[in-house]
C-alpha positions as CSV (number, residue, x, y, z in Angstrom):
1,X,-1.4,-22.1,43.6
2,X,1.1,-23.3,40.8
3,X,1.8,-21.2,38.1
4,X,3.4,-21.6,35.0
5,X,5.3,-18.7,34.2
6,X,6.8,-18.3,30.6
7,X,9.9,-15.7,29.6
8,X,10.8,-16.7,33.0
9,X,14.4,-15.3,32.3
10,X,13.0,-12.0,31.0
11,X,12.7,-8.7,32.6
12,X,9.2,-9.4,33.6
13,X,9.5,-12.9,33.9
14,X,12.1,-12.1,36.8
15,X,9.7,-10.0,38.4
16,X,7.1,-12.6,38.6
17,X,8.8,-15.2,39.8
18,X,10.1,-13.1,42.5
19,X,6.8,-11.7,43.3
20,X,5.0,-15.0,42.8
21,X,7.9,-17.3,44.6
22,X,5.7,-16.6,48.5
23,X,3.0,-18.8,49.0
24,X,2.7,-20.8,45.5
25,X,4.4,-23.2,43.5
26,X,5.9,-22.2,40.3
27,X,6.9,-23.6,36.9
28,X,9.7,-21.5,35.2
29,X,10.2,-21.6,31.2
30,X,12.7,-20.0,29.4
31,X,13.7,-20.4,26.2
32,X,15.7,-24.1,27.0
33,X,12.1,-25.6,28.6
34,X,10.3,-25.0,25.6
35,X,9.6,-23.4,21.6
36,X,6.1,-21.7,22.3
37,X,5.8,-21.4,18.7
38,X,5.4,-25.2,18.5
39,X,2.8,-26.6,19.8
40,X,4.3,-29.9,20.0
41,X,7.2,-28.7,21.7
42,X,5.1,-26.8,24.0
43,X,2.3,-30.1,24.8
44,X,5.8,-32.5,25.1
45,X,7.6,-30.1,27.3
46,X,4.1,-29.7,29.7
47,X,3.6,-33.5,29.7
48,X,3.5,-34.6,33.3
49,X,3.4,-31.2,35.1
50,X,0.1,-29.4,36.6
51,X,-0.7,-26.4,37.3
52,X,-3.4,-24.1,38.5
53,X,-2.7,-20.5,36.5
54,X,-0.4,-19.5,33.3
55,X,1.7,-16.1,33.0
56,X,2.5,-16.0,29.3
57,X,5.3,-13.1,29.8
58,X,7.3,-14.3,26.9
59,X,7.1,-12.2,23.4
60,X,9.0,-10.4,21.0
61,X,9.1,-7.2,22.1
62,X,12.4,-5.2,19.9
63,X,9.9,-2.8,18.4
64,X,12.1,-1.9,14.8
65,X,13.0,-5.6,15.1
66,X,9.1,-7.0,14.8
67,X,9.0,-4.2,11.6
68,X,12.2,-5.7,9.8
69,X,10.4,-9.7,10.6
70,X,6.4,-9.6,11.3
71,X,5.9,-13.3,10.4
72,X,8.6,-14.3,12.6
73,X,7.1,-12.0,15.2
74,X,3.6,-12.9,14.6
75,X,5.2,-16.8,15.3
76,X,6.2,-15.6,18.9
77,X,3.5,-13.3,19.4
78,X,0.4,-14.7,18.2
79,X,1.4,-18.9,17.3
80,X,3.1,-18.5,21.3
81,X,0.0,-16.8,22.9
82,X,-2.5,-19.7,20.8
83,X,-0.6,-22.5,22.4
84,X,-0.6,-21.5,25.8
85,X,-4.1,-20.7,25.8
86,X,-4.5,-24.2,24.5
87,X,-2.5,-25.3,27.3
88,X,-4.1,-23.8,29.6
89,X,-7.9,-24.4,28.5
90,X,-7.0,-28.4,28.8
91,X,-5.9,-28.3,31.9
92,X,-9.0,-26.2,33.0
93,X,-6.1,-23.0,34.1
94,X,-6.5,-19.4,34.3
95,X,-4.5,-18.1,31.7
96,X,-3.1,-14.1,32.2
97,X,-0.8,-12.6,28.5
98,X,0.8,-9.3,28.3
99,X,-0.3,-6.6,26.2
100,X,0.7,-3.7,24.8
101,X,0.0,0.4,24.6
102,X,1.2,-0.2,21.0
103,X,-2.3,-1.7,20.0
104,X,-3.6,2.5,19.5
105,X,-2.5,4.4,17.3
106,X,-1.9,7.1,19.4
107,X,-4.3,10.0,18.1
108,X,-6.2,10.2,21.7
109,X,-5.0,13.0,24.0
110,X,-6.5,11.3,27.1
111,X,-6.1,8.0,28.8
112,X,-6.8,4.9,26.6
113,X,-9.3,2.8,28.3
114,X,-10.0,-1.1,27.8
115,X,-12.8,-0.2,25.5
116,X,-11.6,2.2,23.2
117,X,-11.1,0.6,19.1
118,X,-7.8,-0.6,18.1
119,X,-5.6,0.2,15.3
120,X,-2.0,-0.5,15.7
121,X,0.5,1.4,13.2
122,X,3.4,-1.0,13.7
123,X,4.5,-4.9,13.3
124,X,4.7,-4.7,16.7
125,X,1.7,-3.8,17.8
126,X,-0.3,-5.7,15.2
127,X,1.3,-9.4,16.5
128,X,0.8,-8.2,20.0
129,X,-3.1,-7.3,19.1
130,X,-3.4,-10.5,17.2
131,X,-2.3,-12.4,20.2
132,X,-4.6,-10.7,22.4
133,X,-7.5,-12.0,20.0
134,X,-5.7,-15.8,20.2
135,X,-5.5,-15.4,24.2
136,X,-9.8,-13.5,24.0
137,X,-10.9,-16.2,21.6
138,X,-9.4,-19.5,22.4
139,X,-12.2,-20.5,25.8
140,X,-10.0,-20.2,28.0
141,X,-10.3,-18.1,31.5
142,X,-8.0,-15.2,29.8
143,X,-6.9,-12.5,31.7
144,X,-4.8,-9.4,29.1
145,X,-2.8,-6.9,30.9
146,X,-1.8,-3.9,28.5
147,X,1.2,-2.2,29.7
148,X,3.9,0.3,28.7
149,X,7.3,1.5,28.5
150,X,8.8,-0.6,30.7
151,X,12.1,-1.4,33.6
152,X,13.2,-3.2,35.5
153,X,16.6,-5.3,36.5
154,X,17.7,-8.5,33.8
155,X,17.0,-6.7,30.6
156,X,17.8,-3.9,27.9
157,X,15.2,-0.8,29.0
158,X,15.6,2.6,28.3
159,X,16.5,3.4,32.2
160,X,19.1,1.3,32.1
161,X,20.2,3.1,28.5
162,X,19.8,6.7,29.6
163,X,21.8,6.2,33.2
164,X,24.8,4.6,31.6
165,X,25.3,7.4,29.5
166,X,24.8,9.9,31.5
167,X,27.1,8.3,34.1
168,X,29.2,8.4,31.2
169,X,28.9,12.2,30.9
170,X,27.6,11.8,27.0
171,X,25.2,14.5,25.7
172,X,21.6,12.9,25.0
173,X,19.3,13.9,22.2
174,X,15.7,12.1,23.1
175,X,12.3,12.8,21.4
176,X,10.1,15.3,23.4
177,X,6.1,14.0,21.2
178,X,5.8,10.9,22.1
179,X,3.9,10.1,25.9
180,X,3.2,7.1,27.8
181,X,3.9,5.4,31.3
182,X,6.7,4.4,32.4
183,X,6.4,1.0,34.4
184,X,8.6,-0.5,36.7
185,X,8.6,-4.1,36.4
186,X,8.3,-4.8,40.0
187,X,5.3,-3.0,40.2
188,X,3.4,-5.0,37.5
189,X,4.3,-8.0,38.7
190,X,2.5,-7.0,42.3
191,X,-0.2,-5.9,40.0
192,X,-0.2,-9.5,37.7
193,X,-0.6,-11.0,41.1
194,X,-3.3,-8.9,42.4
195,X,-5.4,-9.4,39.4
196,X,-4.4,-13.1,39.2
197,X,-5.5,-13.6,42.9
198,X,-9.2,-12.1,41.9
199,X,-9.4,-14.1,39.4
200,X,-9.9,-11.6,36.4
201,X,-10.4,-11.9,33.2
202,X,-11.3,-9.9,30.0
203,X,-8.3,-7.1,29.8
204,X,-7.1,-4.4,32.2
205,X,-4.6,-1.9,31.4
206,X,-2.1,-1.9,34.2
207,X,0.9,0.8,34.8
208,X,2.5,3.1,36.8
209,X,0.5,6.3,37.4
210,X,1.1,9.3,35.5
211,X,2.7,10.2,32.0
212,X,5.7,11.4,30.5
213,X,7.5,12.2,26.9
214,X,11.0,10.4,26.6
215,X,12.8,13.6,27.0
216,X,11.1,13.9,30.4
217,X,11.4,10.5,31.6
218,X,15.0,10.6,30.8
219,X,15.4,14.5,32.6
220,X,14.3,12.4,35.5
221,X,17.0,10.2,35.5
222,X,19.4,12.9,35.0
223,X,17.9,14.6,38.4
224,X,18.0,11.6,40.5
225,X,21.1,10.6,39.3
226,X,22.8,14.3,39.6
227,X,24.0,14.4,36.3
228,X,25.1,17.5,34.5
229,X,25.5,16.4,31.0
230,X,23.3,18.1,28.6
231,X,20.0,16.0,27.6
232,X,18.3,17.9,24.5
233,X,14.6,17.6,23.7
234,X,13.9,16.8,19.9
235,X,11.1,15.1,17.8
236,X,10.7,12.0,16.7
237,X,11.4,13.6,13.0
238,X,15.2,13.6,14.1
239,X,15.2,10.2,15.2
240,X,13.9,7.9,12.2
241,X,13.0,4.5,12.9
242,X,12.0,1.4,11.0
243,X,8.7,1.2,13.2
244,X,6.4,4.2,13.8
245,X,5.6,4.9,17.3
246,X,1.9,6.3,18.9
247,X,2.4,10.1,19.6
248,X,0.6,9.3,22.8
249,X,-0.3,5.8,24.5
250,X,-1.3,6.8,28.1
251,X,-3.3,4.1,29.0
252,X,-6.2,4.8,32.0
253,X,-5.9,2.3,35.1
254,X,-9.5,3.2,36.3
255,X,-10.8,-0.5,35.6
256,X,-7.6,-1.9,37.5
257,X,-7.9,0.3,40.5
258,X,-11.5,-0.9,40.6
259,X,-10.0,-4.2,41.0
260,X,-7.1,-4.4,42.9
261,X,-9.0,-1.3,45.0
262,X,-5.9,1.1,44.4
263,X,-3.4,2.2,42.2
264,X,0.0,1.1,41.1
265,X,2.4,4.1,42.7
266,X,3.7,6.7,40.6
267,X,5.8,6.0,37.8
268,X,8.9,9.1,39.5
269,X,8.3,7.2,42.6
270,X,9.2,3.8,40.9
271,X,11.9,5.0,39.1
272,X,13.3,6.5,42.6
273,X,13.5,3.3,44.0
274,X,14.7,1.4,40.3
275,X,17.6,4.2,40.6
276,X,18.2,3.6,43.7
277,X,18.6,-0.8,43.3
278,X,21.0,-0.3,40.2
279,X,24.2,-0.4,40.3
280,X,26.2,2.2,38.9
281,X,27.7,2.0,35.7
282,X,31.5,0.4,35.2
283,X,33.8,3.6,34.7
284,X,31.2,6.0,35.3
285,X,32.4,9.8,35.7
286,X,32.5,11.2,38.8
């Protein structure tokens, strides 16, 4: 198959191209190939190339950043997503965006599922939903993959955040009521490719399994990484933002199990082996 993968220097984008590199052909965009906010820039810079599939993996994703500019993110996020699906409905191609936990608003207490209503209570998540509809609406064979909280090596994540200070030996304050699931970035891109070898479509919620808050996400890291400086649970209160946050975005991954025909692995079990791929930090303490 050849695939188109956009964000290709991304965290994500990274992880699909590695993933995807055995046994197809791919395209790689980054921000040089191509605006994906202008159509014209994005039909000129796809003149002359085919392909069979698109991974739109590019977006603007800095949460309080989104709050502070929602045109410009709805440009990336929305304008971006319309054009590759435009893209990819002419040339007859399956087209697969990424989504986000941060289209609920967080009041459920159990795993979100596909199905369950919408209501985004950031910039954020309102561009990411609105791209969804662009991806849903626009004819093409459209594949959405929510996901969450994610890692992974060639980008700023809260792993890589949380282990640099602690190798650092600094005390850590991080907010205790807020849950979702951690996902390795490796581990979605086996799942992308799963779903994108079945040929789905419609959208599937795909993460690591299992839940934590920040604060315990981040104990975990302290544990694997042996760390003995202090990491103190607080709420969100403490910590103000420009952009709210969902109190809990948990989303289910019964409808991707049922397609791929098992699970992602456990989001301890990915960090494990994230931990144990990273490089320590420069100066660390010892």
């Amino acid at each position: 198959m050849r695939i188109l993968i956009t964000g290709a220097s991304g965290m994500l984008g990274r992880a699909l191209a590695a993933r995807l590199a055995n046994g197809h052909s791919l395209l790689l965009w980054g921000r040089q190939e191509a605006d994906l906010t202008d159509e014209g820039a994005v039909r000129d810079a796809a003149r002359g190339i085919e392909f069979d599939a698109v991974v739109h993996a590019a977006a603007a994703t800095d949460v309080d950043g989104c709050e502070r500019d929602e045109e410009g993110a709805l440009r990336v996020n929305r304008d971006g997503v319309r054009h590759m699906a435009a893209l990819a409905l002419e040339r007859g191609a399956q087209l697969v965006t990424i989504g986000t936990d941060y289209v609920f608003d967080g009041t459920k207490t159990s795993p979100y599922e596909e199905t369950d209503p919408t209501a985004p209570i950031n910039a954020y998540g309102r561009t990411k939903l609105a791209g969804e509809v662009a991806a849903l609406e626009s004819g093409a064979r459209a594949l959405v993959v929510r996901t969450s909280w994610l890692f992974g090596p060639g980008g700023r994540n809260f792993v890589d955040t949380i282990a640099g200070k602690l190798e650092r030996g600094d005390a850590l304050q991080v907010v205790n009521d807020q849950r979702g699931s951690p996902t390795y970035t490796r581990d979605l891109a086996h799942g992308i490719a799963r779903l994108l070898g079945r040929g789905a479509t419609g959208i599937v919620h795909v993460t690591n399994r299992g839940e934590a808050s920040w604060y315990e996400f981040a104990v975990a890291i302290g544990r694997f990484l042996g760390a003995t400086a202090p990491i103190e649970p607080i709420p969100s209160s403490r910590m103000p933002r420009p952009a709210a946050r969902p109190a809990y975005s948990v989303l289910s991954g019964t409808r991707y199990e049922a397609l791929a025909g098992k699970p992602l692995p456990a989001w301890e079990e990915a960090l494990h082996h994230y931990l144990t791929m990273r490089p320590r930090t420069a100066g660390a303490a010892t």
